[in-house]
C-alpha positions, 0 to 999 in steps of 0.5 A: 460294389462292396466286398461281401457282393464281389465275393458273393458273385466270386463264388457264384461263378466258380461252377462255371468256371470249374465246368470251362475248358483249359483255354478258357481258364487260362483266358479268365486268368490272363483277363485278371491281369490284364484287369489288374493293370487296367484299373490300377489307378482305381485300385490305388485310390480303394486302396488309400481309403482302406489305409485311411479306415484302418490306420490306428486300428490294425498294426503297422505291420498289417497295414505295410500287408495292406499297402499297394502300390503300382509295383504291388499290383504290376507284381500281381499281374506280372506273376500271374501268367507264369504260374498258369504256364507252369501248373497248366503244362504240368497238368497237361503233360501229366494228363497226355501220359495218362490219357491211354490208360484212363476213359474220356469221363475220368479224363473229363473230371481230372481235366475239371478238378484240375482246372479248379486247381488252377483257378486257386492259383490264381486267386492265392496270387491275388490273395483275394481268399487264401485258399490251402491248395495242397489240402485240395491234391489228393482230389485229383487221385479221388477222382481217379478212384470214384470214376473208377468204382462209378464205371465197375457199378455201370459194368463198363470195365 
């Protein structure tokens, strides 16, 4: 599969994955890991063509980017699982003290872009895409006001 597919199927999934529970995110997130130390020597291997195509094309200092090694892909890995546990509990909390005073459907879309969120996380730490999540925060403070203005047009408030 080449990169364009994996990426092509990536971001098919992403609406799935947007739409999946906290528990199930965090299962996507922790198979990525586990993946990632599964299929190391394979990755070693993809990587080593890819230095090979690259030599005299790009600078030293892209391929030292380029380079992976077991220590590299066991660091990506390894920095998965805490993150998820940092911004999940954060997001968790944050939600719990909100919980009384927003409805179940505004809670449902924060729990959704939160999730969303997550996902990203992860995929910067594999640094698959780099994705500027700070540009995406102000999301969580959008839905808040669009759940808002949908449910006073629905003349539930």
């Amino acid at each position: 599969m080449t990169t364009l597919e994996l990426l092509q199927k990536t971001r098919a999934a992403m609406g799935s994955i947007a739409a999946a529970g906290a528990e199930k995110k965090n299962a996507l997130l922790l198979a990525m890991a586990d993946s990632l130390e599964a299929h190391c020597a394979e990755i070693l291997a993809a990587n080593a063509e890819d230095m090979a195509a690259a030599r005299g094309r790009i600078t030293d200092v892209m391929l030292d980017r380029l380079k992976l090694d077991e220590n590299r892909i066991a660091g990506m890995a390894n920095g998965i699982p805490i993150p998820v546990l940092i911004y999940q509990g954060a997001l968790t909390l944050l939600a719990g003290s909100l919980q009384s005073w927003l409805d179940p459907a505004t809670m449902t879309e924060l729990t959704a872009v939160g999730g969303t969120l997550i996902i990203g996380i992860g995929l910067n730490m594999l640094e698959i895409p780099r994705i500027s999540l700070s540009n995406m925060l102000p999301a969580l403070l959008a839905v808040v006001g669009l759940c808002a203005l949908t449910a006073s047009f629905a003349g539930t408030i």
